[in-house]
DRENDO-1510 file (C-alpha; in Angstrom, 1 decimal, always signed):
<recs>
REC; n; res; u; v; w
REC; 1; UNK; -60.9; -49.1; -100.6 .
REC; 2; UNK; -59.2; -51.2; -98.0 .
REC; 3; UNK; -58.5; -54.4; -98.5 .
REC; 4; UNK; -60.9; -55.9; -96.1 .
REC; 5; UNK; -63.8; -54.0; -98.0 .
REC; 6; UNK; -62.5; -55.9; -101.2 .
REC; 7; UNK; -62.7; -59.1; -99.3 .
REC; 8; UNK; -65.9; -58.1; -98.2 .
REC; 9; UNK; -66.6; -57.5; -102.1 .
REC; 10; UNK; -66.0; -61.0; -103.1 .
REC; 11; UNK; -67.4; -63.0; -99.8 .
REC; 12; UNK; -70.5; -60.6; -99.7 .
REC; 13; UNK; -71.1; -58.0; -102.3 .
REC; 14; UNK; -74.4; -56.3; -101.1 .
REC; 15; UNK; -72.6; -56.0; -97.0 .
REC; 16; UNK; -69.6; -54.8; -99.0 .
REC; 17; UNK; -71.5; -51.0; -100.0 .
REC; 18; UNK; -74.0; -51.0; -97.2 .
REC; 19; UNK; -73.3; -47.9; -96.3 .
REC; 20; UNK; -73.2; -46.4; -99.9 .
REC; 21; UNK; -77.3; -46.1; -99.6 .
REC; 22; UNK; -80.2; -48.3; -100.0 .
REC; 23; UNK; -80.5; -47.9; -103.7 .
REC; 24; UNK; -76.7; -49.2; -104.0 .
REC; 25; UNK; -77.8; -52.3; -101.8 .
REC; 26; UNK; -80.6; -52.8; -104.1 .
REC; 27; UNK; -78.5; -52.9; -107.7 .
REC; 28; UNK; -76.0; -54.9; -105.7 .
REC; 29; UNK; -78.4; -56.9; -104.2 .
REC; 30; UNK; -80.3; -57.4; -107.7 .
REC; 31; UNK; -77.0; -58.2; -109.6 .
REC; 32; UNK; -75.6; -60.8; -106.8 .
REC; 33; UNK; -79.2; -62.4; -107.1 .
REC; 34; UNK; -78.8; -62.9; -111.3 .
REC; 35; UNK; -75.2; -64.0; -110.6 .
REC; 36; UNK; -72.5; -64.0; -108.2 .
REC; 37; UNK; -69.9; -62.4; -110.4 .
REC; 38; UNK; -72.3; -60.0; -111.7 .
REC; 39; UNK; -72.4; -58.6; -107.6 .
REC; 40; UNK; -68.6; -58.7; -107.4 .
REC; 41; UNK; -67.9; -56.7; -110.4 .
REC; 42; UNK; -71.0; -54.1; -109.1 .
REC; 43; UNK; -69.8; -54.2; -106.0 .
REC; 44; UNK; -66.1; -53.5; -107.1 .
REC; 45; UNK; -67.7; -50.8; -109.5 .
REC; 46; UNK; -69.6; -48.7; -106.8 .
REC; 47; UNK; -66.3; -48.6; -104.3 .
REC; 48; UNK; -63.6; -47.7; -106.7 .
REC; 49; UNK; -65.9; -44.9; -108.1 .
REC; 50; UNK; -66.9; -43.7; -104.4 .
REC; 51; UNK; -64.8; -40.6; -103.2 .
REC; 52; UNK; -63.5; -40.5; -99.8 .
REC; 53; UNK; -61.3; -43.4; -98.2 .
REC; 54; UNK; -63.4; -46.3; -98.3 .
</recs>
């Protein structure tokens, strides 16, 4: 994860794992809606677990 994708995370969690697949941008989506910290931490979640360089 570069560090513009974890700025990304906190400005704009669901833009942050766009291209992780729709359902990602859902649950991200879902969770920034409930909360904005809930979105950070899921968005955080999904891009440390990813494989690959992003």
């Amino acid at each position: 994860m570069t560090i513009w994708r974890g700025v990304l995370c906190v400005l704009l969690p669901p833009l942050a794992v766009w291209d992780k697949g729709c359902g990602t941008v859902l649950i991200v989506l879902v969770l920034t809606l409930l909360g904005w910290v809930p979105g950070i931490i899921g968005a955080l979640v999904v891009l440390t677990r990813s494989p690959g360089p992003n």
